[in-house]
N, C-alpha and C positions, 0 to 999 in steps of 0.2 A: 381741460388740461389734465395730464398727467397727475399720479400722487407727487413723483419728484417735479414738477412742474413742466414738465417738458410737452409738448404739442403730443396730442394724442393722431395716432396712426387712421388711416380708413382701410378698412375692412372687409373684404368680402369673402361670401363664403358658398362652394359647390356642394349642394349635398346635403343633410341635417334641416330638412323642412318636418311637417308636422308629426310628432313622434318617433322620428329617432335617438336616441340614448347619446351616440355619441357626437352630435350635432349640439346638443345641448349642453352637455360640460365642454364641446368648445366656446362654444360662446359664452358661456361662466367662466372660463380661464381665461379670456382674453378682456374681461373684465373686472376682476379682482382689486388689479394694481390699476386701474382705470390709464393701462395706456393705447387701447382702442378703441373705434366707434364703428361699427357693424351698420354698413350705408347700402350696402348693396349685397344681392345675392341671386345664384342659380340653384334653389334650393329644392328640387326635385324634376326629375325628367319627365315627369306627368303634369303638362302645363296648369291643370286646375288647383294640383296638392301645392306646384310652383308658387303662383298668385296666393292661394290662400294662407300659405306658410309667410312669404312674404308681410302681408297687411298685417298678421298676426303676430308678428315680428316689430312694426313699424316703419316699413320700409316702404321710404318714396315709390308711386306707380311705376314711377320711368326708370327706376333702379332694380326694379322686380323682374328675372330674367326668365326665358324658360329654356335657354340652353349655356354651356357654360363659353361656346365657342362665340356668339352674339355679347355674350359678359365680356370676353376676354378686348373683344373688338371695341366695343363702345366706353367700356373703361379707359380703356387705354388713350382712347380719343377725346376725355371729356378733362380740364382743368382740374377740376376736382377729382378726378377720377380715383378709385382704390391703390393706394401705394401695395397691400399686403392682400393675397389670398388665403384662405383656410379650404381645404378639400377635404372634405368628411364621408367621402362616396366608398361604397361596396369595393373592394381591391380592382376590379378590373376596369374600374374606373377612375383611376389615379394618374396611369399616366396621359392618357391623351389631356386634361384640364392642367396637368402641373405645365405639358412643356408647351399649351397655349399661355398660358401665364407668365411663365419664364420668358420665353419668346418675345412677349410684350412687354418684356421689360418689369414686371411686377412678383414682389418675391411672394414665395410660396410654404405653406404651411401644411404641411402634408402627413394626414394619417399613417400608420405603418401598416401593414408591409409597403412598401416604395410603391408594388407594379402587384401586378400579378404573375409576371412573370420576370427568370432573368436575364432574357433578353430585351424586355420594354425598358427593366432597369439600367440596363447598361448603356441602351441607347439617349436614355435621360440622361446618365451624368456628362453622356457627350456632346450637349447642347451646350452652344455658350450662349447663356442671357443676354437678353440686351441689357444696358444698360446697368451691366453690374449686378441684374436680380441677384438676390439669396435665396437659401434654400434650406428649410428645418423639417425634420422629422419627428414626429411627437412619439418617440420611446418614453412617455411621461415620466414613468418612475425614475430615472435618473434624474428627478427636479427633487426627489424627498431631500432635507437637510441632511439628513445621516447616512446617506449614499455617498453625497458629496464626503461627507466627512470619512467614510470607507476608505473611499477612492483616494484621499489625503493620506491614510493611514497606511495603505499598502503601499504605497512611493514613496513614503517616509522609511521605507525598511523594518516597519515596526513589527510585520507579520515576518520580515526576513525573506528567506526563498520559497516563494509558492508553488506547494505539492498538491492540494488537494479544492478544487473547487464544487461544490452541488449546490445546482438551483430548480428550483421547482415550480410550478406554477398549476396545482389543480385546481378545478372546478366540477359540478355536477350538472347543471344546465340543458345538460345534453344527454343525459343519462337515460333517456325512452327516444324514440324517433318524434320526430314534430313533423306537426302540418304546414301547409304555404300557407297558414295565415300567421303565422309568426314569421315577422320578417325577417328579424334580427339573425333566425335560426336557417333560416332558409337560402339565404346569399352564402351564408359560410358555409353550409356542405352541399354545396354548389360549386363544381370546379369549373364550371365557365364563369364564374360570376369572381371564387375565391381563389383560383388559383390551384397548382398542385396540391397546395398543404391543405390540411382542415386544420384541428388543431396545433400541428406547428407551426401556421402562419399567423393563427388570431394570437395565443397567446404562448406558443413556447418561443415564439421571436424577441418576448418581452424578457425575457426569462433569461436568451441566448444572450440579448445587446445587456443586459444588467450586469452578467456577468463577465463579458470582458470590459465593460464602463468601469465594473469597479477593481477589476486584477488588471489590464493594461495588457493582460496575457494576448496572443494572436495564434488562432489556431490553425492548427497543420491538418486534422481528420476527423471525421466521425463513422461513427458507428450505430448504425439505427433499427431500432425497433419500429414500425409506425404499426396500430391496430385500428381497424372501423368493427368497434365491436358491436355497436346495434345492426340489426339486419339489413341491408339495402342500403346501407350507407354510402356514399361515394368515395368519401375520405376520411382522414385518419382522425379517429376520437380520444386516439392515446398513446403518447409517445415514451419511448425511454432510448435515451442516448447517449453513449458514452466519448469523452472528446479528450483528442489530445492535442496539446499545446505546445506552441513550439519554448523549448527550453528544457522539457521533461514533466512538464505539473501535467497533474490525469482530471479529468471532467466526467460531472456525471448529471444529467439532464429528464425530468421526468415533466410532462406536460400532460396534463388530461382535464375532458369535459365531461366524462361519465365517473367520477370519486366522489360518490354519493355522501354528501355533507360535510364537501368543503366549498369555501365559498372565498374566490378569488384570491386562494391559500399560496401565492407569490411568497417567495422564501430565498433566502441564498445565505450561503455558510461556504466559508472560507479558511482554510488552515496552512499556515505556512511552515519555517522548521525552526521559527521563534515566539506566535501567536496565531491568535485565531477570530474569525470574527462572526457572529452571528443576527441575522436581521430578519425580521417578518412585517410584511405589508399589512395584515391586521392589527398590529402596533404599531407603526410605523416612526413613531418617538421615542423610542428604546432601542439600543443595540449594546449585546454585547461582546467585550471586548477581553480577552485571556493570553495573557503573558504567560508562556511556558515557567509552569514549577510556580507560579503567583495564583491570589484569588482572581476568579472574575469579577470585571469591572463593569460598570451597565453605567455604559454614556446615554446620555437624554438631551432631545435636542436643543439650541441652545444654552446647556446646560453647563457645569463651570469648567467640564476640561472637554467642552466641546473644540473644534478645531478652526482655522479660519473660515473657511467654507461655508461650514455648519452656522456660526456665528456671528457672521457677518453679510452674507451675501445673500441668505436662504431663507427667515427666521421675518414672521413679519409680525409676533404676538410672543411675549413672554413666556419659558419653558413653563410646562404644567397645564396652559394650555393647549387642548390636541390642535395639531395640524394633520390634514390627511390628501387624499387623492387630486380632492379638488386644486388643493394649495399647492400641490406636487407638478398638475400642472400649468398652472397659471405662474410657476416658476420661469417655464420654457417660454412661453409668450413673451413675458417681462423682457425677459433675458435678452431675448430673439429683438422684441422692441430696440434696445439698447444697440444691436447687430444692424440692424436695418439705419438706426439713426448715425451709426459711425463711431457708435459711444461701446463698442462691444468687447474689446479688447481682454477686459477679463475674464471672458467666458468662454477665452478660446481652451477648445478643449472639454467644454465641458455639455455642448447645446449637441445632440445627433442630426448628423450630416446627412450629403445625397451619397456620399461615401459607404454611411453606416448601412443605409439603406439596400446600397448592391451585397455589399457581405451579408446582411441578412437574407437575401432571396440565395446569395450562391451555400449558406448555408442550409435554407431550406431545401434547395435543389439536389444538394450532397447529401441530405438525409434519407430524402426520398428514394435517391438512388440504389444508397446501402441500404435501404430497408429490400427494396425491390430484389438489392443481390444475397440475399438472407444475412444481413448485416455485417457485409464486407467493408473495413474501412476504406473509406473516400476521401482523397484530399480537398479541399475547397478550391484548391487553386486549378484543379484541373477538371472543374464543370464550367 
């Protein structure tokens, strides 16, 4: 059973067999709140790492798959079969396993970017599920408490009218060329594998969905920089981009893998024309919070003028102890759980969509372009 006692979910998952990174914090998030059980999987397209990720795992023989479209089939046909999938696979492998799943009737949990491209994406959200499948997107950081509590805070009018948003999101990682034995490094500056984007798909998507998760802003254009600065690169190692919003508030976007000693330096700062808000994902239980012409205030989460969000719905350990990544997203699962069982109703609004998903690619797609046109603005609406 569940922590709230509720029937735990079955589980399966495409992808995240032996040593990938983020195969394994899903399966740690989807375990946290103990509201799933991980029965079955296609957990690599190389039938041997398939099996042996499997047993290593503890996963029933007849449940160990080696491709996801045999998964999709046989699950779907068995009693017991997996209500939920998780898909953890390289972007170009997203959409054919989401809309077998979908298809079958079974909801889907699906890494970002959606597709690798934006037209898989689009053709995805035009599938109708059987049977009512659902559909999440793990933009994880939108599970932190103090996100939610942002996102509380700007709809409450407390920042007023928003002028100014910057979010950032660098990293080093990437800062020399890598070899194909790193894998992790080698799918992503891989545009068959990644997609148009390098860095703005892996992680200045995260960066793009936070910030309109927490302003509610909807954007009209960009303006893009992209750079592949190591030699031979394919795609872009460093982005900067500038967006505008419909309403009149301006954006400003920097995403990099080569910002030698930072280390998954996710940020976002927010100013409106009556406060201001600031958060960093290396704290990620602190933000502060500044009333024009007042001191600044540093909400903590949980903490006593945390907000309902934060408070109630988010918070599974007493303020003072950290909460972080992990917890952030094993939010989305929980949540998602609650979605799936019919019990979701509070989270609307707050779990990323197949929705989110296309405006991220049509925003990748529009950066791409402006960078291409030596950073002419692009509307989104019209890639």
């Amino acid at each position: 059973m569940a922590e709230n006692g509720a029937k735990r979910i079955r589980l399966g998952m495409v992808g995240g067999g032996t040593g990938a990174f983020i195969g394994y914090v899903h399966r740690v998030a989807s375990r946290i709140d103990g509201d799933y059980d991980l029965v079955a999987g296609a957990l690599s397209s190389r039938p041997d790492v398939a099996q042996e990720s499997g047993r290593n795992l503890g996963l029933a023989e007849d449940r160990i798959y080696t491709s996801y479209e045999q998964m999709a089939r046989a699950e779907a046909a068995r009693p017991d079969g997996i209500e939920a999938v998780s898909i953890v696979t390289p972007n170009h492998m997203h959409y054919g396993p989401a809309k077998a799943f979908l298809e079958a009737g079974i909801h889907v949990i699906c890494d970002k970017p959606i597709t690798s491209t934006l037209e898989d994406a689009r053709k995805l959200a035009e599938i109708k599920p059987k049977n009512g499948a659902k559909f999440l997107l793990t933009h994880n950081y939108t599970g932190y408490p103090l996100i939610r509590q942002a996102k509380e805070l700007v709809a409450s009018g407390a920042l007023g009218n928003i002028r100014v948003v910057q979010a950032e999101y660098p990293q080093d990682w990437l800062t020399e060329a890598t070899s194909d034995d790193n894998k992790q490094a080698s799918w992503r500056t891989d545009p068959a594998r990644s997609g148009a984007g390098g860095a703005i798909g892996d992680i200045g998507t995260h960066a793009y969905n936070l910030a309109r998760f927490v302003t509610g802003l909807k954007t009209d254009a960009v303006s893009a920089d992209l750079t592949s600065f190591v030699a031979g690169r394919q795609l872009d190692d460093n982005v900067h981009i500038m967006l505008r919003f419909e309403g009149g508030a301006k954006g400003m976007l920097w995403a990099s893998q080569v910002a030698v000693g930072c280390e998954n330096g996710l940020q976002l700062r927010i100013y409106g024309d009556k406060g201001g808000l600031e958060w960093r994902q290396d704290n990620p239980n602190y933000m502060w919070f500044t009333e024009f012409g007042k001191p600044k205030q540093l909400l903590t989460r949980g903490g006593a003028i945390s907000g309902n969000a934060a408070s109630t719905m988010n918070v599974r350990i007493p303020s003072g102890h950290p909460e972080g990544y992990l917890e952030a997203f094993a939010t989305l699962y929980s949540q998602f759980a609650a979605v799936i069982r019919g019990d979701g109703a509070a989270y609307e609004g707050l779990l990323p969509t197949l929705a989110d998903g296309v405006e991220g690619m049509q925003f990748i797609v529009a950066s791409v372009q402006s960078s291409q046109n030596d950073g002419k603005w692009t509307k989104l609406s019209e890639v």
